[in-house]
C-alpha positions in Angstrom: -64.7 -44.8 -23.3 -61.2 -44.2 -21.2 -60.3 -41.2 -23.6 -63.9 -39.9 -23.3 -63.5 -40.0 -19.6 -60.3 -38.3 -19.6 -61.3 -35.6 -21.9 -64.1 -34.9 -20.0 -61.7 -34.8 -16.7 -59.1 -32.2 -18.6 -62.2 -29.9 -19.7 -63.4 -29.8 -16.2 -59.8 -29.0 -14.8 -60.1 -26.8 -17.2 -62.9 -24.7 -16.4 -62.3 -25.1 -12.7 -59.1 -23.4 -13.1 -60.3 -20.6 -15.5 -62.2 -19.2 -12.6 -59.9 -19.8 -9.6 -57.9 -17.8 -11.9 -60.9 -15.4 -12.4 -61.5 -14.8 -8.6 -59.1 -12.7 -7.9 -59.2 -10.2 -10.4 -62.8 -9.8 -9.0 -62.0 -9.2 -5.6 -59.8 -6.2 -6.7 -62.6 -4.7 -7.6 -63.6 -3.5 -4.2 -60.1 -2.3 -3.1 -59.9 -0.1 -6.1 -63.2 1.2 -5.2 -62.1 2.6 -1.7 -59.3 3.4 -3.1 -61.2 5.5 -5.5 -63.2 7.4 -3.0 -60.2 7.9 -0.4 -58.5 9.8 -3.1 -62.0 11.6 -4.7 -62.2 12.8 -0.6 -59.0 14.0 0.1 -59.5 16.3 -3.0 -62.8 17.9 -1.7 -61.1 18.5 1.4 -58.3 20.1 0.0 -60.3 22.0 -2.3 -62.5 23.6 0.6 -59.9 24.1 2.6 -58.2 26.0 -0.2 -61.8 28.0 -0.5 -61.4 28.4 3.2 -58.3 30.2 3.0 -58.3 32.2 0.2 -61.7 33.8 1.4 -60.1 34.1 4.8 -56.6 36.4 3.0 -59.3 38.5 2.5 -60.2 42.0 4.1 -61.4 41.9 7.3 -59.0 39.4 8.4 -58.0 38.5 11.7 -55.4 41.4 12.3 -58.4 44.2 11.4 -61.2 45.8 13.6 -63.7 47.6 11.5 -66.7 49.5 12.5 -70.1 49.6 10.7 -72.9 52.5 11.9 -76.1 50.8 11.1 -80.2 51.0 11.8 -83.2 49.5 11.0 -85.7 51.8 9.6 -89.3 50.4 9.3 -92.3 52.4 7.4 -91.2 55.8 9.1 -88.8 55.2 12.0 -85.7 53.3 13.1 -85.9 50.1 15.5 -84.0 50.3 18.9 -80.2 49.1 18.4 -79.8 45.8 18.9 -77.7 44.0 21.5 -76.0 40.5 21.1 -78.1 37.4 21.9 -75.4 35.1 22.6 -71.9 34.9 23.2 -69.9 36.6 20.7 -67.5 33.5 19.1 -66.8 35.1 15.3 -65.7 38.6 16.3 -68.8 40.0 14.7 -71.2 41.6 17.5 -72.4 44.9 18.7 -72.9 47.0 21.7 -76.0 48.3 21.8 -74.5 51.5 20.2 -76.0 51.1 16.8 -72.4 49.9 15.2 -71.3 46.4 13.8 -68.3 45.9 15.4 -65.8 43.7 13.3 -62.9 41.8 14.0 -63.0 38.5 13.3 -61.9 35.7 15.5 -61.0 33.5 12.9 -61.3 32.6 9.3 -64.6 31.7 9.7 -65.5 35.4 10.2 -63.2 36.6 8.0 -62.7 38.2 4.3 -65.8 36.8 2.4 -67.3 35.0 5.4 -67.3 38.8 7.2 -71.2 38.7 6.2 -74.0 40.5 7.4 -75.8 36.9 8.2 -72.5 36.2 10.2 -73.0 39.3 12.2 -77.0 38.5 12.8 -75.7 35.0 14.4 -74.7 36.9 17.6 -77.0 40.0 17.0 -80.2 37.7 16.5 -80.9 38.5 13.3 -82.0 35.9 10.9 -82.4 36.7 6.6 -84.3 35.0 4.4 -85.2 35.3 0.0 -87.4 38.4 0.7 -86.5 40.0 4.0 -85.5 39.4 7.6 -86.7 38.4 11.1 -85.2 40.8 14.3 -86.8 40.6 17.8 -89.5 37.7 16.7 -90.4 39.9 14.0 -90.1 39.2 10.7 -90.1 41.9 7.8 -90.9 41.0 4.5 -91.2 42.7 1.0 -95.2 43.5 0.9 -95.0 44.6 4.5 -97.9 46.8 5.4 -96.5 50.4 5.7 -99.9 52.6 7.0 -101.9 50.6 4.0 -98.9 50.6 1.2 -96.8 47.6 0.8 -93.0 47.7 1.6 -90.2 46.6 -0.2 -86.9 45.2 2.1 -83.9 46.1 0.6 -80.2 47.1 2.5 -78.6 50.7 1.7 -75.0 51.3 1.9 -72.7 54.4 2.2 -69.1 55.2 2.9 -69.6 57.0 6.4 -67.5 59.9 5.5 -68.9 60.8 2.1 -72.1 62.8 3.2 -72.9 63.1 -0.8 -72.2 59.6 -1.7 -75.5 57.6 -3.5 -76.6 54.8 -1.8 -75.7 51.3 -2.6 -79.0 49.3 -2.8 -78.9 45.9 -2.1 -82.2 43.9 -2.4 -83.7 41.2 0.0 -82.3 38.5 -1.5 -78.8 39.1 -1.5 -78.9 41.6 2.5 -77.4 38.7 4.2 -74.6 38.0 1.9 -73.5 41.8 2.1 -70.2 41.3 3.2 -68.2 44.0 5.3 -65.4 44.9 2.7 -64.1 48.3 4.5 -64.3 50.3 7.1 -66.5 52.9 8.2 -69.3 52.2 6.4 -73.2 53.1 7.0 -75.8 50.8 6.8 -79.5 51.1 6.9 -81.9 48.1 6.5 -85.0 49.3 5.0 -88.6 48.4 4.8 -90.5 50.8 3.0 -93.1 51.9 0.1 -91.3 52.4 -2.9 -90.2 56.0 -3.6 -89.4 56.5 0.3 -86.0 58.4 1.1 -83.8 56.0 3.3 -81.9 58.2 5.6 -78.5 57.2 6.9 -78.3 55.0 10.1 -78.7 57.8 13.2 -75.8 56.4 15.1 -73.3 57.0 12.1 -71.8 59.6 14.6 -70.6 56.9 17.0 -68.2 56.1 14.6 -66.2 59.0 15.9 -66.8 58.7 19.2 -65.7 54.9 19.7 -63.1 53.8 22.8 -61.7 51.0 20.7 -59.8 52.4 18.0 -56.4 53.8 17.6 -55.9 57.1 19.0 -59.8 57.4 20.5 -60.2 59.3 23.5 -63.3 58.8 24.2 -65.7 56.2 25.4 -68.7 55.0 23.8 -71.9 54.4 25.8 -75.0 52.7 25.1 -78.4 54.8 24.4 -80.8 54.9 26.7 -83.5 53.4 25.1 -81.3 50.2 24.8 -80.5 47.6 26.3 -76.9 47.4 27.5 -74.6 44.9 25.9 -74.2 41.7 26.9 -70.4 41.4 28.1 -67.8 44.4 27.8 -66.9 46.8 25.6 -63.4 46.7 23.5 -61.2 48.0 25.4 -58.6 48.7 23.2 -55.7 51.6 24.1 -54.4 53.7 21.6 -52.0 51.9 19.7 -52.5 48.6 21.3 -54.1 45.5 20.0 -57.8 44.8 20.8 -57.7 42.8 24.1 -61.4 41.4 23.2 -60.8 37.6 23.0 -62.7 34.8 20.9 -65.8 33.4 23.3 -66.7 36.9 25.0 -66.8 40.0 23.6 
């Protein structure tokens, strides 16, 4: 009965130390789990800040100012120009003169992020699958054009070639038009199918700008428009733009 005892003793010592020896290698478990998503985090973060930047080397960058005519032409006519709705802090904004001024603030305006949707965050217009909402209006395809449906869809021309086809970007894709060059003409349609789109009517402003190298001449806002809200650039020939992120 003594060895019986004893053996019973040694296989319980036994045991018992079997799983003090276990416990630890189950509490690394959680360590290398934190550790595990540490690492997994910094390399999203590194990988969107690499995003970031190269969409940010991109044209328009920071050291550009670009100017875009554009309108809005609904059924038969083009809306007033817009003005900004809040304070310009991207660089992207407008003056009531019927162009998209661009020069972005920061890589968060920049190259790809230079988008038409960026520009509508200080211009107060807002896109959607199948069209867009300006002035608590929203324009949709099926829109009814004196009894025929519209279709929304953006056209695009390089301001200085009066032959050039039209670029037709449908409703989908209008807020992710990105600003890749200068001078260009926009118009955002809604109309029946078939309808000739005609350029934006303030593509002449584009020569008659104050905040561009060499301009001699000031730009003014129509009439039938609001003012801006804040200053104009003010930009001297040959001198950088003196506009400044916050204002316009």
């Amino acid at each position: 009965m003594g060895k019986a005892s004893s053996s019973k003793k040694v296989a319980r010592a036994a045991r018992a130390g079997g799983r003090s020896a276990q416990g630890p290698k189950r509490q690394l478990g959680y360590p290398i789990a934190v550790a595990a998503i540490l690492v997994v985090g910094v390399i999203v973060v590194m990988f969107a800040r690499g995003t970031s930047s190269t969409a940010a080397a991109e044209s328009p960058t920071v050291a550009d100012h670009w100017h875009a005519a554009y309108g809005i032409y609904v059924c038969d006519a083009f809306l007033p120009n817009l003005t900004d709705q809040v304070t310009d802090t991207t660089g992207l904004h407008t003056h009531g003169d019927g162009v998209a001024h661009i020069h972005p603030f920061s890589g968060a305006a920049a190259g790809a992020n230079a988008t038409l949707a960026k520009w509508g965050e200080t211009t107060g217009v807002t896109f959607s699958s199948d069209g867009f909402t300006v002035n608590g209006t929203t324009y949709q395809d099926g829109h009814d054009c004196n009894g025929q449906p519209a279709t929304v869809s953006l056209h695009v021309w390089p301001a200085d070639d009066k032959s050039a086809t039209p670029r037709v970007i449908d409703a989908a894709d209008i807020g992710k038009f990105r600003f890749d060059q200068d001078r260009l003409s926009l118009t955002l349609a809604v109309v029946p199918e078939g309808t000739d789109v005609p350029r934006p009517a303030s593509e002449p402003e584009l020569d008659q700008l104050s905040d561009v190298p060499g301009a001699t001449s000031t730009t003014t806002a129509p009439s039938s428009t609001a003012p801006a809200t804040g200053s104009p650039d003010t930009t001297a020939a040959g001198s950088p733009d003196t506009t400044l992120a916050g204002g316009q």
